[in-house]
Biopython code that builds the backbone (N, CA, C, O; Angstrom):
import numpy as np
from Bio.PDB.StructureBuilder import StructureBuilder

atoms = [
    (1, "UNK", "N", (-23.879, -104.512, -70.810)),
    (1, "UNK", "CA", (-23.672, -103.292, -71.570)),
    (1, "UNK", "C", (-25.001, -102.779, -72.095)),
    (1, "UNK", "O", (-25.909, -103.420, -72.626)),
    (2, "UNK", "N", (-24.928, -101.665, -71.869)),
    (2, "UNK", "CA", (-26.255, -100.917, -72.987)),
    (2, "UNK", "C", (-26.364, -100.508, -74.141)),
    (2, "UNK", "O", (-25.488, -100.063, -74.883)),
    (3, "UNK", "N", (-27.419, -100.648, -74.312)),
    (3, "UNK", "CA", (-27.542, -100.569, -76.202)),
    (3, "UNK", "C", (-26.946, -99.331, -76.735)),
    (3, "UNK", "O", (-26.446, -99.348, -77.860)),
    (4, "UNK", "N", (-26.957, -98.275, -76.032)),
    (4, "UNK", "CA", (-25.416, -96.472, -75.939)),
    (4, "UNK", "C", (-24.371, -97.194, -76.062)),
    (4, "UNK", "O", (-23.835, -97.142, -77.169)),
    (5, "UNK", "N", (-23.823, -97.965, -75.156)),
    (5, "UNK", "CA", (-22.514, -98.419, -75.528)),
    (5, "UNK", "C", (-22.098, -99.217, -76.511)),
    (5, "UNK", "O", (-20.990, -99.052, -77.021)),
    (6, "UNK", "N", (-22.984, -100.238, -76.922)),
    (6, "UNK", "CA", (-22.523, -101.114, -77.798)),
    (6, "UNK", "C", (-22.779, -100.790, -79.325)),
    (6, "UNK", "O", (-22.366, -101.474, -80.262)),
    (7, "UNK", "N", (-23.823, -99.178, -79.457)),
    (7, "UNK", "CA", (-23.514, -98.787, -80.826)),
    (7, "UNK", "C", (-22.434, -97.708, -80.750)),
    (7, "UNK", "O", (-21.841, -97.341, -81.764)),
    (8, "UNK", "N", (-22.146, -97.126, -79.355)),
    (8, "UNK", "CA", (-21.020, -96.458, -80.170)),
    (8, "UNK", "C", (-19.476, -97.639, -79.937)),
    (8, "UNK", "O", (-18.559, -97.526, -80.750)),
    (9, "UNK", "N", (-19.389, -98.477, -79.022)),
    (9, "UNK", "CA", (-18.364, -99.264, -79.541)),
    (9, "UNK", "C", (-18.149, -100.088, -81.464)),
    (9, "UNK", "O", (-17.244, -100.258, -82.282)),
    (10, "UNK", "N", (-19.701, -100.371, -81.328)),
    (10, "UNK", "CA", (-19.853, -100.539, -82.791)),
    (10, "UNK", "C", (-19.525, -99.604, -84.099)),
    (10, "UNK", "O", (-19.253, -100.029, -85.222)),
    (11, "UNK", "N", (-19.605, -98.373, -83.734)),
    (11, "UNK", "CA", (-19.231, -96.866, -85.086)),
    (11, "UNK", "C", (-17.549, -96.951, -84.708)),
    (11, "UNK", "O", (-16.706, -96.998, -85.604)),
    (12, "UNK", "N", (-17.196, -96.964, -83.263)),
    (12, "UNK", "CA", (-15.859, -97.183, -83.176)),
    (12, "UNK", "C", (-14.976, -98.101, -84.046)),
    (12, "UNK", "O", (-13.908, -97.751, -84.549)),
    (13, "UNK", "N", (-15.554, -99.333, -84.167)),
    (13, "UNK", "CA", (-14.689, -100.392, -84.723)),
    (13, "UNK", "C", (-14.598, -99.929, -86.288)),
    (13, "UNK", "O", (-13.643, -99.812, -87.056)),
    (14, "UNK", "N", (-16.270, -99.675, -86.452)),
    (14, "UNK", "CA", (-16.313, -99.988, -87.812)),
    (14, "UNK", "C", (-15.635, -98.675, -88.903)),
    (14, "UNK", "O", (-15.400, -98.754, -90.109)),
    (15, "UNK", "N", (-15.400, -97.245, -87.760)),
    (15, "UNK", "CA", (-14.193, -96.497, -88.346)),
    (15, "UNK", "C", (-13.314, -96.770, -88.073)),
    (15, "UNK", "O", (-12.481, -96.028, -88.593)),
    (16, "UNK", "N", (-12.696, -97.829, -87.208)),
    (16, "UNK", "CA", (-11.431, -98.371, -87.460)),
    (16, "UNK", "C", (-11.047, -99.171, -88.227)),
    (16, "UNK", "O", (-9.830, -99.171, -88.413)),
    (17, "UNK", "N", (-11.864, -100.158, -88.975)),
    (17, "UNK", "CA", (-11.989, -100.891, -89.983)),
    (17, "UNK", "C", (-12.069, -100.268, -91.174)),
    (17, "UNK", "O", (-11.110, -100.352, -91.941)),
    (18, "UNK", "N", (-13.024, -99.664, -91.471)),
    (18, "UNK", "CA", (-13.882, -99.102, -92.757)),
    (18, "UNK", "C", (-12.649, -97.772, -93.245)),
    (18, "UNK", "O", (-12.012, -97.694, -94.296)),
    (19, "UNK", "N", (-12.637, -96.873, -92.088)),
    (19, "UNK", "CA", (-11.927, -95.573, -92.794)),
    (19, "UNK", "C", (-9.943, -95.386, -91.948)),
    (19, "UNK", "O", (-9.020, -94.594, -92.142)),
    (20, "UNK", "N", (-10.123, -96.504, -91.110)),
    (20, "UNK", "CA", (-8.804, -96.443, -90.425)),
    (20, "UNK", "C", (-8.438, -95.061, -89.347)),
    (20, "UNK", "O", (-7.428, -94.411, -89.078)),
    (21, "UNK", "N", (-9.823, -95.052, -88.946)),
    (21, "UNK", "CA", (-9.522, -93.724, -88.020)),
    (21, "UNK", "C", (-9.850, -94.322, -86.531)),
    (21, "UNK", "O", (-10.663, -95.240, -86.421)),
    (22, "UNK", "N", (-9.127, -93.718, -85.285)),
    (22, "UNK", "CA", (-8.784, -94.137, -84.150)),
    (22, "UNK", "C", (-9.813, -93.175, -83.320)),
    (22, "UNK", "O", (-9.261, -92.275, -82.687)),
    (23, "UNK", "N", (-11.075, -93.240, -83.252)),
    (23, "UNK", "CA", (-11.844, -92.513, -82.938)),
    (23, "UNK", "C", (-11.386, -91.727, -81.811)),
    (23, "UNK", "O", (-11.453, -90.498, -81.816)),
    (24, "UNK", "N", (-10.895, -92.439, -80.792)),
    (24, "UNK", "CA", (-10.377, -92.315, -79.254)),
    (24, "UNK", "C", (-8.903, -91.433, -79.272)),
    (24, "UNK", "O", (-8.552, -90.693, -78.353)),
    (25, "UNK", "N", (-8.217, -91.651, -80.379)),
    (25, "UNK", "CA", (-6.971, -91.017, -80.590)),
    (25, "UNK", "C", (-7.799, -89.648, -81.339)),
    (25, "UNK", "O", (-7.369, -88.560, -80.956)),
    (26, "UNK", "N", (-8.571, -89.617, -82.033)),
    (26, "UNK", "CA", (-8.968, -88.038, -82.672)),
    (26, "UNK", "C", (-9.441, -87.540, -81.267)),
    (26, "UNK", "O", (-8.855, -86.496, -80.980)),
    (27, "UNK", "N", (-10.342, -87.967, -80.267)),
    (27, "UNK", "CA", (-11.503, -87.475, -79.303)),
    (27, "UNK", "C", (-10.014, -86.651, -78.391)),
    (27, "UNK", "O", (-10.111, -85.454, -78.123)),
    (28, "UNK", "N", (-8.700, -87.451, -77.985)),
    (28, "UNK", "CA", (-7.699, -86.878, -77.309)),
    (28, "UNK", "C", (-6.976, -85.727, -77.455)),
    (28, "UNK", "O", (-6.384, -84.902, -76.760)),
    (29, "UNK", "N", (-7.356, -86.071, -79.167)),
    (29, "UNK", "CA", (-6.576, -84.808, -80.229)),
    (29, "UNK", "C", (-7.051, -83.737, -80.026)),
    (29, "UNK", "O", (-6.440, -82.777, -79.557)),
    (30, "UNK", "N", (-8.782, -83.773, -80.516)),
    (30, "UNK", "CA", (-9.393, -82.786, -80.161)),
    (30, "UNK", "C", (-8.656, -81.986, -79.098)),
    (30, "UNK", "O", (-8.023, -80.931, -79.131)),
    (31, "UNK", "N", (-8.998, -82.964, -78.031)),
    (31, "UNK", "CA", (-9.221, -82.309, -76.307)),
    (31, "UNK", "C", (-8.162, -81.509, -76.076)),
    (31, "UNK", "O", (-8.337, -80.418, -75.533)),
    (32, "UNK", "N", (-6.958, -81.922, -76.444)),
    (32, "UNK", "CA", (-5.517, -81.511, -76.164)),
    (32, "UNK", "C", (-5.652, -80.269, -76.755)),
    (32, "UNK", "O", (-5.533, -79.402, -75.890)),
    (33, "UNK", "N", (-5.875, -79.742, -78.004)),
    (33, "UNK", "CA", (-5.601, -78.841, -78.951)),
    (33, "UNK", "C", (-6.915, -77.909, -77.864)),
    (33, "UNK", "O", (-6.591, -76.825, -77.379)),
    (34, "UNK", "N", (-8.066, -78.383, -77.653)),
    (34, "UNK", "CA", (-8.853, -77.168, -76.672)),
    (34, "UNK", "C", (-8.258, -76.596, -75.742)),
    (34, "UNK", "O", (-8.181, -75.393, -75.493)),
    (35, "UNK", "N", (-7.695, -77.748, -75.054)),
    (35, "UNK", "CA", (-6.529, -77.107, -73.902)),
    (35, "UNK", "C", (-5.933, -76.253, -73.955)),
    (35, "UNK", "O", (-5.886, -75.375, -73.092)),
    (36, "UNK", "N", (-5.379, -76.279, -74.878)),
    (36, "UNK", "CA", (-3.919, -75.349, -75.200)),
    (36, "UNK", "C", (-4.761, -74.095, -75.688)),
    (36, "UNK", "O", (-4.474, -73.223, -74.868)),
    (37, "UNK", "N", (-5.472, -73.668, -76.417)),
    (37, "UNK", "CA", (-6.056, -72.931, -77.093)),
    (37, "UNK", "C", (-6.840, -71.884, -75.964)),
    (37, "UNK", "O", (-6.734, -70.664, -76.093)),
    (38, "UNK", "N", (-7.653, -72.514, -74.826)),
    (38, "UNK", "CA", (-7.692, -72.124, -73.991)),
    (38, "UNK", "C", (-6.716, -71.457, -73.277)),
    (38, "UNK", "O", (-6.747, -70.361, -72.717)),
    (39, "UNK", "N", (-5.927, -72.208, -73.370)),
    (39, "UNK", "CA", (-4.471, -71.786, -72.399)),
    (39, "UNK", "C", (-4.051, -70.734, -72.595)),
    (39, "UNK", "O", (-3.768, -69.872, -71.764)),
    (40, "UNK", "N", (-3.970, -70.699, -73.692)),
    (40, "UNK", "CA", (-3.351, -69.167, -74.326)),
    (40, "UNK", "C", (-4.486, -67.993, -74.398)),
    (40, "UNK", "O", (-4.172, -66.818, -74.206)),
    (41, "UNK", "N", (-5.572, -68.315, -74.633)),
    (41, "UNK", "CA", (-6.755, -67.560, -74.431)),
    (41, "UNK", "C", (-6.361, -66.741, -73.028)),
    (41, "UNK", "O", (-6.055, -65.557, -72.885)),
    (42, "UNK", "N", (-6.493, -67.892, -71.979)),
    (42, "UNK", "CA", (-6.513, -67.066, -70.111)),
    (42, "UNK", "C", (-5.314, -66.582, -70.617)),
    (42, "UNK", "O", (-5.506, -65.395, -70.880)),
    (43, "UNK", "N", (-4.372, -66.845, -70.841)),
    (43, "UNK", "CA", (-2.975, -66.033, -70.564)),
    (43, "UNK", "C", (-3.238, -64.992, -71.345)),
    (43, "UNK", "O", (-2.822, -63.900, -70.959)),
    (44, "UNK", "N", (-3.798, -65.050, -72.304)),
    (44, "UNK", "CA", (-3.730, -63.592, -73.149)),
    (44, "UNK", "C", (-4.661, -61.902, -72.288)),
    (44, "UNK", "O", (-4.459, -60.690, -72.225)),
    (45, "UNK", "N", (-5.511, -62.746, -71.882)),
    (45, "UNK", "CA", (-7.119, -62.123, -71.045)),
    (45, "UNK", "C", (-6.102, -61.624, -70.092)),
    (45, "UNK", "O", (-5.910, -60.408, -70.064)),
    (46, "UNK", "N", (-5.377, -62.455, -69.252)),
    (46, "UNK", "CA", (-4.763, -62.176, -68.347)),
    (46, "UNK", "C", (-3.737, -60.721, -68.358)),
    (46, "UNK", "O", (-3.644, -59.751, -67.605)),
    (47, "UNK", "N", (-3.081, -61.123, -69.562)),
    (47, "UNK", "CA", (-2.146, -59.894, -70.106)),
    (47, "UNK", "C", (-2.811, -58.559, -70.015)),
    (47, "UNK", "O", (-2.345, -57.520, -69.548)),
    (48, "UNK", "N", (-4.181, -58.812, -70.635)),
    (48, "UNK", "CA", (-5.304, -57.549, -70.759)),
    (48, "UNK", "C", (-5.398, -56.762, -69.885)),
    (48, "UNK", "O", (-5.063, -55.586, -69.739)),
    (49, "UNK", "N", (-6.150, -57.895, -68.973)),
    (49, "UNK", "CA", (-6.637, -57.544, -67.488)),
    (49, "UNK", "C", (-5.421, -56.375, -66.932)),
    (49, "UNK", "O", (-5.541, -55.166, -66.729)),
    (50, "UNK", "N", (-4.168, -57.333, -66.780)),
    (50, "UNK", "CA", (-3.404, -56.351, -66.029)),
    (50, "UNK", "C", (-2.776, -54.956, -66.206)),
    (50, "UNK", "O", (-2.400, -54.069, -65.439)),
    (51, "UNK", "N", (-2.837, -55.195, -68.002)),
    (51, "UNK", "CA", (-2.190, -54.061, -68.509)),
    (51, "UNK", "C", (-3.670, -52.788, -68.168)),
    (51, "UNK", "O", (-3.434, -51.589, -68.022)),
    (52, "UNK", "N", (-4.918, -53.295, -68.107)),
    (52, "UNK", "CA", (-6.256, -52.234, -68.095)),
    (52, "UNK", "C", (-6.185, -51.724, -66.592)),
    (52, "UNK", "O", (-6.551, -50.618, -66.194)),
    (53, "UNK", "N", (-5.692, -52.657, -65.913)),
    (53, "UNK", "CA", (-5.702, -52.405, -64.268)),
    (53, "UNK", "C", (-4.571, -51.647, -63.786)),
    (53, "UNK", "O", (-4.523, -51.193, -62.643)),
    (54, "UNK", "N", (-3.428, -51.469, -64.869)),
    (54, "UNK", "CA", (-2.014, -50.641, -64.814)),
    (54, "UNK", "C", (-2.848, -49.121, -65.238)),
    (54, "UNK", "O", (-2.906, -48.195, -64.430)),
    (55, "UNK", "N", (-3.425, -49.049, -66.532)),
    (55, "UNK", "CA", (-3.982, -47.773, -67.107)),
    (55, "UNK", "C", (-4.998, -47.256, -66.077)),
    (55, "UNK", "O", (-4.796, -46.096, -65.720)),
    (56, "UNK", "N", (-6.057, -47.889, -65.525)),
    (56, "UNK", "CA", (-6.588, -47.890, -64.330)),
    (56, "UNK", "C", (-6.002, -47.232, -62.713)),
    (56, "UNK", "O", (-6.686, -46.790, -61.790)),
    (57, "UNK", "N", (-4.717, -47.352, -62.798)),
    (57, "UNK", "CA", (-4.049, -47.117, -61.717)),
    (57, "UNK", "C", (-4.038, -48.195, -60.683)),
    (57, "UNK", "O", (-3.390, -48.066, -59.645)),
    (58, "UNK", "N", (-4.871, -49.442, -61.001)),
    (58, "UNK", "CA", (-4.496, -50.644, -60.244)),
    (58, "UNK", "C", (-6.034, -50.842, -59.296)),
    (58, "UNK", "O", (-6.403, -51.864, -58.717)),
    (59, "UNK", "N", (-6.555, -49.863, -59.353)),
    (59, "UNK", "CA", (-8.292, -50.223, -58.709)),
    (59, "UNK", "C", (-9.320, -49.922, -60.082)),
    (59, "UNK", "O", (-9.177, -49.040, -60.929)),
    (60, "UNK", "N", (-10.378, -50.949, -59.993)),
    (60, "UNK", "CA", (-11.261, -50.956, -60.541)),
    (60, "UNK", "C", (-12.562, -51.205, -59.970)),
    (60, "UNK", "O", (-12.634, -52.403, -59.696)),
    (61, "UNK", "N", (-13.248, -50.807, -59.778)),
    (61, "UNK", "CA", (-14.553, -50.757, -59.218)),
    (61, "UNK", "C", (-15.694, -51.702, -59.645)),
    (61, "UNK", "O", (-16.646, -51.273, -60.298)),
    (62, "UNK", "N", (-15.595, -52.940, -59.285)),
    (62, "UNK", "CA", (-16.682, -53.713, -60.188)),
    (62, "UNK", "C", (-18.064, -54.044, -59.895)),
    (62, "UNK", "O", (-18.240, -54.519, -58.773)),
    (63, "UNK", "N", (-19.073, -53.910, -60.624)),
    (63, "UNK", "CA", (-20.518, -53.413, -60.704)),
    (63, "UNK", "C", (-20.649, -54.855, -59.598)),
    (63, "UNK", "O", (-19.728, -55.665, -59.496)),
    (64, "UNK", "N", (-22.169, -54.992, -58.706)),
    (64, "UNK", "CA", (-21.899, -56.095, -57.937)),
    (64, "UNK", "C", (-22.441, -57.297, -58.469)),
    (64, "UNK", "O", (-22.448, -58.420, -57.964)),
    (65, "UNK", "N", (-22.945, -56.863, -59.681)),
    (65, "UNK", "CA", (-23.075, -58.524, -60.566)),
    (65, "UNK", "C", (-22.713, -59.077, -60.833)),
    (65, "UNK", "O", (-23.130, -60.206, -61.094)),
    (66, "UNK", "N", (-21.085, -58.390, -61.014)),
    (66, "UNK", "CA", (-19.788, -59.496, -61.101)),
    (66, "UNK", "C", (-19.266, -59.788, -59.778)),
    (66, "UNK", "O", (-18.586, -60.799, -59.605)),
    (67, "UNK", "N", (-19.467, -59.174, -59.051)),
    (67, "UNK", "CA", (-18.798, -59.347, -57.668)),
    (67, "UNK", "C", (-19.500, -60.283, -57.250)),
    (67, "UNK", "O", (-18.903, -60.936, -56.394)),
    (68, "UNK", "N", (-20.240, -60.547, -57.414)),
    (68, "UNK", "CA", (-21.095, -61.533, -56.479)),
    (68, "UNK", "C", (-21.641, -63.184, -57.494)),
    (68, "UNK", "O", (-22.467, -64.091, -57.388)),
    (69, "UNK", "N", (-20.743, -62.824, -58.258)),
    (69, "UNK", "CA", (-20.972, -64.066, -59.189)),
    (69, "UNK", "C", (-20.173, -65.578, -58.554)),
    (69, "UNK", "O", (-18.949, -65.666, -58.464)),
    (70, "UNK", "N", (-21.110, -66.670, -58.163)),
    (70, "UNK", "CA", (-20.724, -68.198, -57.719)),
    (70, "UNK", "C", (-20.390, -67.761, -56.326)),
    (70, "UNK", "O", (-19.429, -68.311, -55.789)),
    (71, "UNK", "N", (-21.176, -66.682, -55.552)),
    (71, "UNK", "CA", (-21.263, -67.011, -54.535)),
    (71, "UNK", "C", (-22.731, -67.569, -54.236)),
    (71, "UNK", "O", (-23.591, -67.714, -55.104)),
    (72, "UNK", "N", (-22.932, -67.939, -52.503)),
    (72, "UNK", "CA", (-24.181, -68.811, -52.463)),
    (72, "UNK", "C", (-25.100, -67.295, -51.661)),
    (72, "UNK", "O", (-24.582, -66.603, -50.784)),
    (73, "UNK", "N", (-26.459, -67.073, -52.211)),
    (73, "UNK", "CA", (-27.461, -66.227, -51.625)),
    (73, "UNK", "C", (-27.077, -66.323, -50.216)),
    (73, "UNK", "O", (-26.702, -67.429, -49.828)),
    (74, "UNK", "N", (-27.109, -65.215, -49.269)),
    (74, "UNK", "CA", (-27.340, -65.296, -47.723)),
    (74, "UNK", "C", (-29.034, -65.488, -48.020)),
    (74, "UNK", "O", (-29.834, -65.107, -48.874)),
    (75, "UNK", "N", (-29.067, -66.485, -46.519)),
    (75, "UNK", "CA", (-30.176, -66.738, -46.017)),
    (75, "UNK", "C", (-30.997, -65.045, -45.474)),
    (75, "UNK", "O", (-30.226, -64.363, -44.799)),
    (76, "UNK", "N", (-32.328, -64.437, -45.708)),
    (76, "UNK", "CA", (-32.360, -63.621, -44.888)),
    (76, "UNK", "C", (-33.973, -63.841, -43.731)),
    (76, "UNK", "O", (-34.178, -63.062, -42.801)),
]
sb = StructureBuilder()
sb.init_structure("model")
sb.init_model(0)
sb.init_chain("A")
sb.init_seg("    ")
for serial, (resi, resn, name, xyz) in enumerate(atoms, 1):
    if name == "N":
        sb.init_residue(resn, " ", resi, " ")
    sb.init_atom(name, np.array(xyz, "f"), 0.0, 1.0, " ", f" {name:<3s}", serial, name[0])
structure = sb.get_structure()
């Protein structure tokens, strides 16, 4: 083990000892509650999107900086 792991296994115990907190059960807590929060975030964006693309008439013209976003450069 490395000396990373064995001090944070060490802060682990010793808030499970010292203050009775489940470090690993809060870190899940966290995560879960981002999830969801997210979740509802896209779904809400989503709602947006479609209702702007209804007012729109259903085409939108997008500048090509978004269009071309996480694709890979052509070779030229």
């Amino acid at each position: 083990m490395g000396r990373l792991a064995m001090d944070r296994d060490r802060m682990k115990y010793l808030l499970r000892e010292v203050l009775g907190v489940d470090v690993d059960e809060v870190v899940k807590q966290v995560v879960a509650t981002i999830a969801v929060e997210r979740a509802k975030q896209a779904q809400k964006h989503s709602k947006d999107w479609k209702r702007y693309m209804g007012s729109e008439g259903g085409i939108v013209i997008l500048p090509s900086r978004v269009t071309q976003l996480g694709r890979k450069e052509s070779e030229k």
